[in-house]
C-alpha positions in Angstrom: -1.5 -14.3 7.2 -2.0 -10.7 7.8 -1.6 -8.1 4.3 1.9 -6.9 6.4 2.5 -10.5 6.4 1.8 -11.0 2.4 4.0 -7.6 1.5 7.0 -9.2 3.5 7.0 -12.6 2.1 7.0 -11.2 -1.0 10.9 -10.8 -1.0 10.5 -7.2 -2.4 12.8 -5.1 -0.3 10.6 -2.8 2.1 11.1 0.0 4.4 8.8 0.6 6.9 8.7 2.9 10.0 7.5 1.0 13.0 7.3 3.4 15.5 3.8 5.5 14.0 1.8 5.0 17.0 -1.4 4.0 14.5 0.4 1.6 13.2 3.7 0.3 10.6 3.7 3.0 7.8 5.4 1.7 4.4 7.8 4.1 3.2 9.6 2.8 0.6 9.0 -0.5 -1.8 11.4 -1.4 -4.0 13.8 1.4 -3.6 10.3 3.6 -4.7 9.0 6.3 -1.8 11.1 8.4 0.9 13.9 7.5 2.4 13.0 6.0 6.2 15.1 7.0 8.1 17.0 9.4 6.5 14.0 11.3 5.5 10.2 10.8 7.4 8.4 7.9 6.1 5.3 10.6 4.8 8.2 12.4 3.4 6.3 13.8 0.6 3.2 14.8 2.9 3.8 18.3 3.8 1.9 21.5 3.4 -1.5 21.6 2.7 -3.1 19.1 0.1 0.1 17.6 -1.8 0.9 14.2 -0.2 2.3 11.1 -2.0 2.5 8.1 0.1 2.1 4.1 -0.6 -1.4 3.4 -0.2 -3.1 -0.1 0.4 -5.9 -1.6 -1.9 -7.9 -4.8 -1.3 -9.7 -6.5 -4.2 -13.4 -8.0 -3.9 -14.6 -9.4 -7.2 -17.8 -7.8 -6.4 -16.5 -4.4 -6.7 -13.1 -4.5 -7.6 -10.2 -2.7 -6.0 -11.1 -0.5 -2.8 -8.8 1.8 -0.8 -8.0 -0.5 2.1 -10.5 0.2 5.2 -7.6 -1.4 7.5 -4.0 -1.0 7.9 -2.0 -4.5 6.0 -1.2 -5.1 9.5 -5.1 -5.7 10.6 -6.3 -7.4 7.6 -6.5 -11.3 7.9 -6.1 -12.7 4.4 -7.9 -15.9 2.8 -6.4 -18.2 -0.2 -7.4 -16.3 -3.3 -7.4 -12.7 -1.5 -5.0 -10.2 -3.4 -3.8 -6.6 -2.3 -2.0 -4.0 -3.9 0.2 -1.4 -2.9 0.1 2.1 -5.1 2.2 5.2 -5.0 -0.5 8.0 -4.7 0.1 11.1 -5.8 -2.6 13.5 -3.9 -1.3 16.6 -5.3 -3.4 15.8 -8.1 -6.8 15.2 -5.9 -9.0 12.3 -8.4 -6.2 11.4 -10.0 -5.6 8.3 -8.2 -4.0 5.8 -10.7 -7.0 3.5 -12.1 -5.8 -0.3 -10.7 -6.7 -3.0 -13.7 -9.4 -5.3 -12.9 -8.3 -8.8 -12.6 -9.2 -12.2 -11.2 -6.7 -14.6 -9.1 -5.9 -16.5 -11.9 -4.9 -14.0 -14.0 -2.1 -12.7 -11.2 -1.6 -16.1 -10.3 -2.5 -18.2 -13.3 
């Protein structure tokens, strides 16, 4: 199962554009984001600097959460792998929201 996979089995409703030549962009989760495609999926990424998108992050209980190296669309996941998906604001650059540390169990107790 790929992290594309995990985000639409979740049953959370999803928008996503299909057609970004890199790859599936998320736009909206939840009814949260822009909306695709009334509005551009990076519909909050204009100008120079400000941009708030959804942004992928991996857990490795080595070192906790990292900004996601690969699109959710590349990355194969194992039993006891988590992801998470965060509405980044970079108009406020080192802001990023801090994610919680947390083990499988806890998530999935």
């Amino acid at each position: 199962m790929s992290g594309e996979d995990l985000l639409e089995a979740s049953g959370i409703s999803l928008t996503r554009d299909t057609t970004n030549p890199m790859g599936p962009l998320v736009c909206s989760i939840d009814g949260d984001g822009c909306d695709y495609p009334r509005e551009t999926c990076l519909c909050r990424c204009r100008g120079a600097g400000a941009c708030s998108y959804w942004a992928y992050f991996n857990w490795n209980a080595q070192e906790g959460w990292s900004y996601a190296a690969l699109g959710a669309g590349q990355r194969s996941l194992r039993d006891g792998d988590m992801d998470a998906w965060v509405w980044l604001d970079r108009a406020l650059p080192g802001q990023d929201p801090p994610l919680p540390e947390m083990t499988f169990d806890t998530v999935c107790g």
